[in-house]
N, CA, C and O atoms as a DFTB+ gen file, in Angstrom:
672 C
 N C O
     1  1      71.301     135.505     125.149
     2  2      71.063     134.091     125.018
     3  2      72.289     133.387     124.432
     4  3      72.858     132.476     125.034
     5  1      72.677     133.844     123.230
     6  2      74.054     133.742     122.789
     7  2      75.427     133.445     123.773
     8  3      76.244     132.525     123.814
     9  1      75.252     134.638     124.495
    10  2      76.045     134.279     125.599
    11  2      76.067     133.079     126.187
    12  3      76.835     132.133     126.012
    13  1      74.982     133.233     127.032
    14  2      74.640     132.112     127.824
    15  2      74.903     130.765     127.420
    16  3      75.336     129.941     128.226
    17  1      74.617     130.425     125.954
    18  2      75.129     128.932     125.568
    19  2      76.142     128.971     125.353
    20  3      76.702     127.917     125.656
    21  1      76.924     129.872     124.847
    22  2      78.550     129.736     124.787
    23  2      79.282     129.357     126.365
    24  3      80.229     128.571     126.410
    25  1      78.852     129.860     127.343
    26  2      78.816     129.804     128.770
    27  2      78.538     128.597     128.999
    28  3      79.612     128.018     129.164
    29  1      77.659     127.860     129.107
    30  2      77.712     126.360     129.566
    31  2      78.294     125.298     128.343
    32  3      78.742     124.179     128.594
    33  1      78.182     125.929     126.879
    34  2      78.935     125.167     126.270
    35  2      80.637     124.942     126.722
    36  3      81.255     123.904     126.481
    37  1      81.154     126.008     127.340
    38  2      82.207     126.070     127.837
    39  2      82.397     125.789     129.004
    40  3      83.574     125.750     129.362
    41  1      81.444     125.526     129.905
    42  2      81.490     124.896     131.065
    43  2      81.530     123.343     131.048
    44  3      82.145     122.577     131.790
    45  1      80.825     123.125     130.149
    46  2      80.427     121.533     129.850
    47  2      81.485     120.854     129.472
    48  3      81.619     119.709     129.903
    49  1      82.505     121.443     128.545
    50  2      83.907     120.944     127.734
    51  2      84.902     121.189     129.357
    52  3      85.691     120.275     129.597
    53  1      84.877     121.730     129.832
    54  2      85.775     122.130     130.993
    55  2      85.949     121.001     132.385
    56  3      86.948     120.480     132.882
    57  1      84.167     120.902     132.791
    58  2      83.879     119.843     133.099
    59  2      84.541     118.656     133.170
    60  3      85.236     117.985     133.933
    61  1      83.792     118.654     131.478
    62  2      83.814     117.351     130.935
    63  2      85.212     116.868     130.900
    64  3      85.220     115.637     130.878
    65  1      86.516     117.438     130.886
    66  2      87.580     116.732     130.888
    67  2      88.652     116.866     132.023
    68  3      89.834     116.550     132.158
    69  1      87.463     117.626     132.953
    70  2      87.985     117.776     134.238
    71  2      89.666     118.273     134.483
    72  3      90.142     118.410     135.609
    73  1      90.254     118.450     133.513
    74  2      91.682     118.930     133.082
    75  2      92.458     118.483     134.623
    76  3      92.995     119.165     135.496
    77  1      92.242     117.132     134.485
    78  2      93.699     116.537     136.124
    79  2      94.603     115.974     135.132
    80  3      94.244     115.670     133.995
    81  1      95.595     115.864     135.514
    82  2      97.057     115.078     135.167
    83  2      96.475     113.344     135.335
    84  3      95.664     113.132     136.237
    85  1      96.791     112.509     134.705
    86  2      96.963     111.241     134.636
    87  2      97.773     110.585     135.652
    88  3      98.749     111.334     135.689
    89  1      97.943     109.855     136.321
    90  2      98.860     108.875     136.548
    91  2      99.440     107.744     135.700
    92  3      98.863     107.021     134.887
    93  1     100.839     107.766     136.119
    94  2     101.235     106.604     134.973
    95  2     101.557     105.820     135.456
    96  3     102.381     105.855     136.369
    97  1     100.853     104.525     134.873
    98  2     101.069     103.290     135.345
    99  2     102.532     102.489     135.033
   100  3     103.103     102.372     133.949
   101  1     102.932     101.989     136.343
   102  2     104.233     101.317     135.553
   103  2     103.897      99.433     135.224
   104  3     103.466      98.517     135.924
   105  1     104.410      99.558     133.676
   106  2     104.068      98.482     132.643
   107  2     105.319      97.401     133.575
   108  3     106.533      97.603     133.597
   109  1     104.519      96.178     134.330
   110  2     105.560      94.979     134.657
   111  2     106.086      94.518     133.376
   112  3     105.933      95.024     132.265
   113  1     106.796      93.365     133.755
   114  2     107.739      92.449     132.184
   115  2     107.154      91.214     132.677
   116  3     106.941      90.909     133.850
   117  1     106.922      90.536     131.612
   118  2     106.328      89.055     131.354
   119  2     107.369      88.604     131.762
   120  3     108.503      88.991     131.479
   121  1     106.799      87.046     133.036
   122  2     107.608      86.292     133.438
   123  2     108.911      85.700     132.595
   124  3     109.113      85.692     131.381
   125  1     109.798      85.160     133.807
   126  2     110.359      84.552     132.542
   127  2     109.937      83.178     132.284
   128  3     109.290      82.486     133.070
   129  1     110.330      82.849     131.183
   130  2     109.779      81.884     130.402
   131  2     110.525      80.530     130.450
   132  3     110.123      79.443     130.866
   133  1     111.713      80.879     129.918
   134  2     113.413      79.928     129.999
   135  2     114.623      80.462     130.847
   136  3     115.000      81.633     130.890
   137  1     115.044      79.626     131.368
   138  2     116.582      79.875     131.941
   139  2     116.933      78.838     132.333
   140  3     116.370      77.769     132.570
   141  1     118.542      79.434     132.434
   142  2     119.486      78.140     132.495
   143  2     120.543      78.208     133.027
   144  3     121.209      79.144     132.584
   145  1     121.116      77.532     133.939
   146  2     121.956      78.108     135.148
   147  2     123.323      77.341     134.666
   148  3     123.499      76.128     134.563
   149  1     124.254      78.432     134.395
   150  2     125.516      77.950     133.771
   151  2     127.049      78.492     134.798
   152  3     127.490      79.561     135.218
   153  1     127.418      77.157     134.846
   154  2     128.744      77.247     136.208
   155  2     130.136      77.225     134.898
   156  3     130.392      76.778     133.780
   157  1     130.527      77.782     135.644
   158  2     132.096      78.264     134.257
   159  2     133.376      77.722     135.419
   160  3     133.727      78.449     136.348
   161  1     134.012      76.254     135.161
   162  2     135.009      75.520     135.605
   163  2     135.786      75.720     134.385
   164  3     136.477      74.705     134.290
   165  1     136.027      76.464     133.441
   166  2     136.913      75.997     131.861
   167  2     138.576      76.994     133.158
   168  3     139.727      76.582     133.010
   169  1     138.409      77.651     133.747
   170  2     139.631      78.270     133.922
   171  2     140.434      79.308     133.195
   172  3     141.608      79.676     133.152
   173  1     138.577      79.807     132.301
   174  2     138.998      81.120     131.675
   175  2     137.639      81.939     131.885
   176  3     136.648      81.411     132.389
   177  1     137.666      83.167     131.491
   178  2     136.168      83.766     131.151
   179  2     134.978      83.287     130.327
   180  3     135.244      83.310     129.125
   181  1     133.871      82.903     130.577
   182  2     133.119      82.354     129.889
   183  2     132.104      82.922     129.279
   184  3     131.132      83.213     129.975
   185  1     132.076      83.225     127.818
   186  2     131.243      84.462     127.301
   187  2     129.878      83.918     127.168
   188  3     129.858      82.689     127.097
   189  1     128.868      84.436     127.122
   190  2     127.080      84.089     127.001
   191  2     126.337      84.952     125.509
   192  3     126.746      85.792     124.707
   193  1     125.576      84.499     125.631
   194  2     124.649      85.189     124.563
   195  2     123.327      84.713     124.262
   196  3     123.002      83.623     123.790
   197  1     122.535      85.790     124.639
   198  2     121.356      85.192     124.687
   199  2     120.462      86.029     123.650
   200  3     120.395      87.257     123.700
   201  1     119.693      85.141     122.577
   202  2     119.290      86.287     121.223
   203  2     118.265      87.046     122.007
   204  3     118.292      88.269     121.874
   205  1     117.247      86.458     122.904
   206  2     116.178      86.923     123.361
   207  2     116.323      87.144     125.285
   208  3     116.130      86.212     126.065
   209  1     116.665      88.455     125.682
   210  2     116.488      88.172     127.271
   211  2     115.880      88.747     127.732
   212  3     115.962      89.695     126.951
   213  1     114.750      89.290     128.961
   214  2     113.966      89.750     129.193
   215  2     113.837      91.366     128.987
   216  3     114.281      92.420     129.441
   217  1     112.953      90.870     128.021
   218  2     112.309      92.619     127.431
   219  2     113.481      92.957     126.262
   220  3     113.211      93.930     125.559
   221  1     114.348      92.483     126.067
   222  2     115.665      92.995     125.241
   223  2     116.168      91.894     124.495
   224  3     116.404      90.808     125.024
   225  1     116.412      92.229     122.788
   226  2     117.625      91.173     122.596
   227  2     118.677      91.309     122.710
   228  3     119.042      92.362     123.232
   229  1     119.571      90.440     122.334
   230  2     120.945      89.946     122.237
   231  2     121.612      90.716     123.540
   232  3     122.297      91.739     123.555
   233  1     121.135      89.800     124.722
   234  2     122.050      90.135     126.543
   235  2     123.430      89.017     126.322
   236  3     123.449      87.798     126.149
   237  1     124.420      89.937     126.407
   238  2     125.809      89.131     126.587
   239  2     126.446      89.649     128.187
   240  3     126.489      90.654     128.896
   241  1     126.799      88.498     128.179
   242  2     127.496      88.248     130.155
   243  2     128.692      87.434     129.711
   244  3     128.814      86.513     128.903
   245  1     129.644      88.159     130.605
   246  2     130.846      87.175     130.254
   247  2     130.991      86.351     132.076
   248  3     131.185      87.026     133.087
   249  1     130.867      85.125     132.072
   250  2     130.844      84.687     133.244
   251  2     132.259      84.447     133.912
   252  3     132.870      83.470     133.480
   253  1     132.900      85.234     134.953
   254  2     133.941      84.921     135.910
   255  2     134.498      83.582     135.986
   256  3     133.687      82.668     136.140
   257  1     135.971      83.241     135.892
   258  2     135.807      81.886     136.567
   259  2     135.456      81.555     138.099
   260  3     135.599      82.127     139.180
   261  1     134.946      80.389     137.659
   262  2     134.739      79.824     138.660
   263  2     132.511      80.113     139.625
   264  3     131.790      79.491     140.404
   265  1     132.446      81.406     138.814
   266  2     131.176      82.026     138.543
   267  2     130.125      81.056     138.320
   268  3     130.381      79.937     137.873
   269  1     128.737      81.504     138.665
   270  2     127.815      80.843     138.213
   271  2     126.612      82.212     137.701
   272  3     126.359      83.283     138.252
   273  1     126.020      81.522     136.301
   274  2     125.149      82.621     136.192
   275  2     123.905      82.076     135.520
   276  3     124.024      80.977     134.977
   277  1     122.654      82.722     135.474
   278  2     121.580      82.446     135.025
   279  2     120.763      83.136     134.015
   280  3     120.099      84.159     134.181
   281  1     120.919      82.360     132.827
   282  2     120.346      82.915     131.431
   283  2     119.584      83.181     131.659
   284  3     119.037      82.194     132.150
   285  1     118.537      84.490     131.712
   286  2     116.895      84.623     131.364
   287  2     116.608      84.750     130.388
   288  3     117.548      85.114     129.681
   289  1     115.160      84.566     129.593
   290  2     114.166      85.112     129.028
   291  2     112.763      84.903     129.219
   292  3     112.170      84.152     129.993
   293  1     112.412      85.589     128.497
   294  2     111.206      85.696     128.567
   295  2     110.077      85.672     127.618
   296  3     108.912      86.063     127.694
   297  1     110.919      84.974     126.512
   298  2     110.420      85.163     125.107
   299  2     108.753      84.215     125.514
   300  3     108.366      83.356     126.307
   301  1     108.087      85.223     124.157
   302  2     106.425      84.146     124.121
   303  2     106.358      84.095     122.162
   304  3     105.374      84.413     121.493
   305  1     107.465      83.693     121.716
   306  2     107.529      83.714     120.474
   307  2     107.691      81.972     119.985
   308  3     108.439      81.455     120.815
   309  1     107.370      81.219     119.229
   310  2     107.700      79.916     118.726
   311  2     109.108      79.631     117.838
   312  3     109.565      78.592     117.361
   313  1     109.656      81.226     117.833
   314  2     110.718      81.119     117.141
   315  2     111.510      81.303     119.060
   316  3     112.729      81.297     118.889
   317  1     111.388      81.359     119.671
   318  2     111.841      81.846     120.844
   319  2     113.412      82.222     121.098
   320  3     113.578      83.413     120.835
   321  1     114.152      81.831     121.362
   322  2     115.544      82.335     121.897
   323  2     116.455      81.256     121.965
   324  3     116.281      80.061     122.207
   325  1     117.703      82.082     121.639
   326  2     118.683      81.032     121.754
   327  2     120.057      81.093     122.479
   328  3     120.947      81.692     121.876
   329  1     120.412      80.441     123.945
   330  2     121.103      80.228     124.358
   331  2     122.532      80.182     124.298
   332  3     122.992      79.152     124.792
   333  1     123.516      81.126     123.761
   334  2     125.129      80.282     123.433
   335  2     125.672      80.859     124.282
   336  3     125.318      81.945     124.742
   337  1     126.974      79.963     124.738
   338  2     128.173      79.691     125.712
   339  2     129.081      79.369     124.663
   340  3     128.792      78.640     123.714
   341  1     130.376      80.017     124.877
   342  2     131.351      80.416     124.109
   343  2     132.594      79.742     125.103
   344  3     132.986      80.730     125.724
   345  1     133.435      78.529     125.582
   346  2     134.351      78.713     125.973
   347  2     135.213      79.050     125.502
   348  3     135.060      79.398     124.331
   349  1     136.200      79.125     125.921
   350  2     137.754      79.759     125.305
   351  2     138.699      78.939     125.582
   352  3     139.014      78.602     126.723
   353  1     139.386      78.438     124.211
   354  2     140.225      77.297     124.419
   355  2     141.000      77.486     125.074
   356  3     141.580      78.571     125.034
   357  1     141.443      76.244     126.207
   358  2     142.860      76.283     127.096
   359  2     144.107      76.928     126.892
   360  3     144.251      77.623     125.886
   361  1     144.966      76.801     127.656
   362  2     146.495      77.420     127.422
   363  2     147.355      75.548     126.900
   364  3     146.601      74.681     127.343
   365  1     148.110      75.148     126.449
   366  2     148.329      73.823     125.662
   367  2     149.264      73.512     126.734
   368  3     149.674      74.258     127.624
   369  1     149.603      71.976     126.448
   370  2     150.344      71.489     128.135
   371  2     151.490      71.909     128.273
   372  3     151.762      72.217     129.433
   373  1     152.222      72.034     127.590
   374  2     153.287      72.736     127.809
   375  2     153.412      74.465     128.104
   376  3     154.418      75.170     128.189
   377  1     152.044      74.791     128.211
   378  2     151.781      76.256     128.406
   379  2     152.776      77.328     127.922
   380  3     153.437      78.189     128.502
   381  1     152.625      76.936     126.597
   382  2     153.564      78.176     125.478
   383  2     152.720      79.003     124.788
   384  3     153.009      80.011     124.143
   385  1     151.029      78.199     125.085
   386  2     150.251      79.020     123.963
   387  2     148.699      78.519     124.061
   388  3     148.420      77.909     125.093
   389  1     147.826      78.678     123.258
   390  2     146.698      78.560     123.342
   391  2     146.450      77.843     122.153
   392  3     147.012      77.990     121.067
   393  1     145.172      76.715     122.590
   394  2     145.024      75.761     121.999
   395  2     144.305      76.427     120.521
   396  3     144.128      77.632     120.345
   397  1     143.985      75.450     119.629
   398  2     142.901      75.266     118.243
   399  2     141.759      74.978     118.324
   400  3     141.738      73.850     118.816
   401  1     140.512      75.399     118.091
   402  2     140.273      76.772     117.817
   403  2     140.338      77.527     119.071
   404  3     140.557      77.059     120.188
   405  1     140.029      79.291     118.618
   406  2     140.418      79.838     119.802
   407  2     138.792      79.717     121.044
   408  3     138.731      79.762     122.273
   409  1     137.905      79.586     120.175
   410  2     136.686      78.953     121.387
   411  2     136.028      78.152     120.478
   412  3     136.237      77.999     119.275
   413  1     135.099      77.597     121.305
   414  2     134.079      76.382     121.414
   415  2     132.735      76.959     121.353
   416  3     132.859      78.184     121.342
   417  1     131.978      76.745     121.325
   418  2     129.971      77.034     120.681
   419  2     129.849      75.978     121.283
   420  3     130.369      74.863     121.306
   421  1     128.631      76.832     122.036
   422  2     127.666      75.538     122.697
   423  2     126.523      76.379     122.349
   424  3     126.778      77.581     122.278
   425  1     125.421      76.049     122.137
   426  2     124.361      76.359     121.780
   427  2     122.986      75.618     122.340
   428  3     123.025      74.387     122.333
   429  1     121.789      76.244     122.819
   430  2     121.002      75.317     123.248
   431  2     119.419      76.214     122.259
   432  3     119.483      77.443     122.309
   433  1     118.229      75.660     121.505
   434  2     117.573      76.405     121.417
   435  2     115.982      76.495     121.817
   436  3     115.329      75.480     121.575
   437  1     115.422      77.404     122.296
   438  2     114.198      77.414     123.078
   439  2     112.911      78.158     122.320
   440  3     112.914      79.351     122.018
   441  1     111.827      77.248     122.073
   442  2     110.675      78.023     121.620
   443  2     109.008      77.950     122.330
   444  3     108.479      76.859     122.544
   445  1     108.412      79.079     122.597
   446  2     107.303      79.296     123.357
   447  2     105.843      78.801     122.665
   448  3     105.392      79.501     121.759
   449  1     105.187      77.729     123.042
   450  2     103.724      77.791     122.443
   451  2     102.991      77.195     123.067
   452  3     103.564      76.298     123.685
   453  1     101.281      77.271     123.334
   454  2     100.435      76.346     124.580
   455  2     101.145      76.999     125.529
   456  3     101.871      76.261     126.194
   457  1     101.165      78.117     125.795
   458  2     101.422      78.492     127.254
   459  2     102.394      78.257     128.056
   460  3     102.491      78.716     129.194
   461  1     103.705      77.023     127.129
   462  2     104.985      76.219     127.889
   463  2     106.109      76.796     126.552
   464  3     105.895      76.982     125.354
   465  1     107.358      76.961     127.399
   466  2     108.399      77.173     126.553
   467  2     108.772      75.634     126.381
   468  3     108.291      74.714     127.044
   469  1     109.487      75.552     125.613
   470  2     109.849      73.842     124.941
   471  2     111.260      74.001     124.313
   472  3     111.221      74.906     123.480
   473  1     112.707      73.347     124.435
   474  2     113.597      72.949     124.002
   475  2     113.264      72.359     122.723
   476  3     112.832      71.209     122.634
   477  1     113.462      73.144     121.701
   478  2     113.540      72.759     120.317
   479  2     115.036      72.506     120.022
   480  3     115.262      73.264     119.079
   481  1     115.690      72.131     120.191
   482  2     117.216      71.682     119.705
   483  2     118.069      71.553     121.436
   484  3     118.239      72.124     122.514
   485  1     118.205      71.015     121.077
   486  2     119.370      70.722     122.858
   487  2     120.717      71.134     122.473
   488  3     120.923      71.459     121.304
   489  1     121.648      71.151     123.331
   490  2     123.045      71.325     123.056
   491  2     123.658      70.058     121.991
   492  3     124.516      70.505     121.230
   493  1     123.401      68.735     121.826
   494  2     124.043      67.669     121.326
   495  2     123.224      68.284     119.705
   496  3     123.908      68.671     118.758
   497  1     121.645      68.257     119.680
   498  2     121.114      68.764     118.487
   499  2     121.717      69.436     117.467
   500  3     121.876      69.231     116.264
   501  1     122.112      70.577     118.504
   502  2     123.062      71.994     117.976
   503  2     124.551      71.338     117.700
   504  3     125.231      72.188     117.124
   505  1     125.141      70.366     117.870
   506  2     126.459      70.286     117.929
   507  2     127.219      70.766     118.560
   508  3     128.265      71.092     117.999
   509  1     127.121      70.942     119.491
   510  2     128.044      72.100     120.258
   511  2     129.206      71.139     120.450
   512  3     129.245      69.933     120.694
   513  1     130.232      72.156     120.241
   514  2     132.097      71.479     119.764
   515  2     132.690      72.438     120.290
   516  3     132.222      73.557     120.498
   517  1     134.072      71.935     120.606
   518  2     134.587      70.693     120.018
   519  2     134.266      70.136     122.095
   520  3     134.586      70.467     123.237
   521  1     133.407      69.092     121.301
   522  2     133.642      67.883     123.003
   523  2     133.698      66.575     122.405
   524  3     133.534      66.275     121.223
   525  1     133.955      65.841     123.395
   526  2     134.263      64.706     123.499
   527  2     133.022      63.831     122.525
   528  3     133.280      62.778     121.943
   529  1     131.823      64.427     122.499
   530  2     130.778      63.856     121.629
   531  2     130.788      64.231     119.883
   532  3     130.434      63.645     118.861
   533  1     131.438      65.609     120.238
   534  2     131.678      66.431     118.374
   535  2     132.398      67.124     118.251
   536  3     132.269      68.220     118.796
   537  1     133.451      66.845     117.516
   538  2     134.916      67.397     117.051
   539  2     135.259      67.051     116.194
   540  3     135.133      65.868     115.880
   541  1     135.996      68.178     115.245
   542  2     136.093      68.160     114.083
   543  2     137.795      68.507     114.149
   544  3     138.555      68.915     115.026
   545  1     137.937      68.093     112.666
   546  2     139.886      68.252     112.186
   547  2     139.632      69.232     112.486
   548  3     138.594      69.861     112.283
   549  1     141.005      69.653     113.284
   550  2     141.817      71.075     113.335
   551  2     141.250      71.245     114.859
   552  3     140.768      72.373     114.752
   553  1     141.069      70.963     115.821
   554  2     140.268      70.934     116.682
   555  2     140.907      70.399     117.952
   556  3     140.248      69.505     118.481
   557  1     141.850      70.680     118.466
   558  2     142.867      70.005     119.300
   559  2     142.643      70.111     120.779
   560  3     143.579      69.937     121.559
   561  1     141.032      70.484     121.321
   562  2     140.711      70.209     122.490
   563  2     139.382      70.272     122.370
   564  3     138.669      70.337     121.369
   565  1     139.063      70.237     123.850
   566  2     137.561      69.650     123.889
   567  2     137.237      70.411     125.448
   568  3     138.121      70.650     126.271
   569  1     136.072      70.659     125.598
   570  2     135.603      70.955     126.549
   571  2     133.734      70.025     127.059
   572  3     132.812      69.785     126.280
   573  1     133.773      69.835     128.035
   574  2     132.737      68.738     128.054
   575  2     131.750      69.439     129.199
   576  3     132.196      70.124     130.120
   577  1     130.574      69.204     129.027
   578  2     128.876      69.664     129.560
   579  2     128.280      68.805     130.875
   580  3     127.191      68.254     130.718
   581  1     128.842      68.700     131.934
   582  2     127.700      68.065     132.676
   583  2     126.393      68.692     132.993
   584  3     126.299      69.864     132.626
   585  1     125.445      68.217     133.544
   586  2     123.739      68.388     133.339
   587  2     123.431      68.106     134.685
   588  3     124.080      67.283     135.330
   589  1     122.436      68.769     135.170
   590  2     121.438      68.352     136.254
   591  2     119.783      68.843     135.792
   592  3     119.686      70.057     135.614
   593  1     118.897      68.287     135.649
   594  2     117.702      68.731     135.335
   595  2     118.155      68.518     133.793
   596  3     118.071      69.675     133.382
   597  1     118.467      67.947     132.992
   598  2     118.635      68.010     131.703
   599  2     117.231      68.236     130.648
   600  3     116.623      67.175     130.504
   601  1     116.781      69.096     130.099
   602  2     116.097      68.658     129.142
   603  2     114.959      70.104     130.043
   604  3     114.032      70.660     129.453
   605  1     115.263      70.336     131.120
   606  2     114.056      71.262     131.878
   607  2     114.591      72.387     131.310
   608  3     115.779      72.704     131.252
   609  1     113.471      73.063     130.827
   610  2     113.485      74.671     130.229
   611  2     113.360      75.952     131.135
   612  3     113.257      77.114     130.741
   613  1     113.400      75.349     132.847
   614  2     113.334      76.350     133.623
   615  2     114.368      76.103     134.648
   616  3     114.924      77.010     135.267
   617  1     114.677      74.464     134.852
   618  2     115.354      74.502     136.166
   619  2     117.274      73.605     135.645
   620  3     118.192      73.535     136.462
   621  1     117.363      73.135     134.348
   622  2     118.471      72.774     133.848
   623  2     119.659      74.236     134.518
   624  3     119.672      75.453     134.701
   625  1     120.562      72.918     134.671
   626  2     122.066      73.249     135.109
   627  2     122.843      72.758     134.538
   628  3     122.840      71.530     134.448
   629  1     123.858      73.565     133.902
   630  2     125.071      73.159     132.771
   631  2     126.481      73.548     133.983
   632  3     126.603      74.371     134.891
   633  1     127.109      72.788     133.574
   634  2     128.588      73.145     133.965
   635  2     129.527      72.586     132.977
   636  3     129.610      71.489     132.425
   637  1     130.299      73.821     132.916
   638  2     131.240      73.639     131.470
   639  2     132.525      73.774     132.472
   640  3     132.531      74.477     133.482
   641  1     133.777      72.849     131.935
   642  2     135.077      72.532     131.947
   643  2     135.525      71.609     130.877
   644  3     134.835      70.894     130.151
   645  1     136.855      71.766     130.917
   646  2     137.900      71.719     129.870
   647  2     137.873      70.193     130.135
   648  3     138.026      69.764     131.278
   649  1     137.663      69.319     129.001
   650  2     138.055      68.079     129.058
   651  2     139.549      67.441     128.506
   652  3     140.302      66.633     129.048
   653  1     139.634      68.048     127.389
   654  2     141.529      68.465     127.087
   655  2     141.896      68.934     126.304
   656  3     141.523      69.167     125.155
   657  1     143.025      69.205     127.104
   658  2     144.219      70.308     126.637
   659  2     144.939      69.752     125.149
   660  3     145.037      68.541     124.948
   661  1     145.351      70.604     124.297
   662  2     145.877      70.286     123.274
   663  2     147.699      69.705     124.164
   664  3     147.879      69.461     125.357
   665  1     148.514      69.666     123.258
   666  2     149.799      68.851     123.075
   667  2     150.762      70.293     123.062
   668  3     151.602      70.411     123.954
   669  1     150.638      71.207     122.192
   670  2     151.032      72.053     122.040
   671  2     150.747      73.037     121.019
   672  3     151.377      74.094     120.988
C-alpha cells in the first residue's frame, strides 16, 4: 500500500509539472515618447546627448556634417529626458584658429505625465548659447536654431548653423 501511494504521489508531481521547457517571450520597448529631428549645417561634427533614449540612458551620436538625425526616447518619467546639442565653435575669419568658447549648449527639456510627453523648458528656457538671443563675455561667436513644428514633442525640427564667426 505504501508503495502504491508513493507511486501516484510521484506520478501526480510528474504530471503535475509536466516537465516541458518554457518559451520565452520577447519583451517589446515602449513607444517612443519624444524626438527631435536635428540637421547639423555648423560645418563641423555635431555632438548629441540624450540623458534618457530608448530603453537606455545617456545615447550620444555625433552628427556628420551636413547629416540629419533623430533624438529618441521613450521616457514615461515626469522628470523625463533631456535633449543636448553641442556645436563646435567655427574656425575664426581669418582661419588661423578656432573661435571662444570651444562649443555651444543647446539644451531642450522633456517630461512624461497624463499619457503625453510635454516640453518643460525649451531651448530659449534653457539658454542655449552663445546665439544671437544669449551670449555672454568671452563668447566671440554664435550659432543660431531655426524651427519647424516648434514647441511639438514628437514632430519639431531644429537646424543648427553658425551665425558668426569670431574676428580672430
Amino acid at each position: 500500500m505504501k508503495k502504491l501511494l508513493v507511486l501516484l504521489v510521484s506520478m501526480f508531481l510528474f504530471v503535475g509539472c509536466k516537465n516541458e521547457s518554457k518559451k520565452i517571450e520577447k519583451v517589446e520597448s515602449d513607444p517612443v515618447t519624444v524626438q527631435l529631428t536635428v540637421v547639423n549645417n555648423t560645418g563641423k561634427e555635431l555632438p548629441t546627448h540624450a540623458t534618457w533614449g530608448i530603453d537606455v540612458k545617456d545615447v550620444k551620436y555625433t552628427i556628420p556634417v551636413g547629416e540629419t538625425y533623430v533624438m529618441k526616447s521613450n521616457t514615461h518619467s515626469a522628470s523625463g529626458t533631456v535633449f543636448i546639442i553641442q556645436p563646435q565653435s567655427p574656425e575664426n575669419k581669418e582661419g588661423t584658429g578656432v573661435c571662444d568658447p570651444s562649443n555651444g549648449d543647446a539644451q531642450q527639456t522633456y517630461g512624461y505625465w497624463s499619457n503625453a510627453a510635454h516640453i518643460t523648458c525649451d531651448f530659449d528656457c534653457n539658454k542655449s548659447n552663445p546665439t544671437p538671443e544669449t551670449h555672454y563675455e568671452g563668447q566671440h561667436w554664435q550659432f543660431k536654431m531655426d524651427f519647424e513644428n516648434k514647441g511639438n514633442p514628437m514632430t519639431e525640427k531644429v537646424t543648427f548653423s553658425i551665425a558668426e564667426q569670431c574676428d580672430n
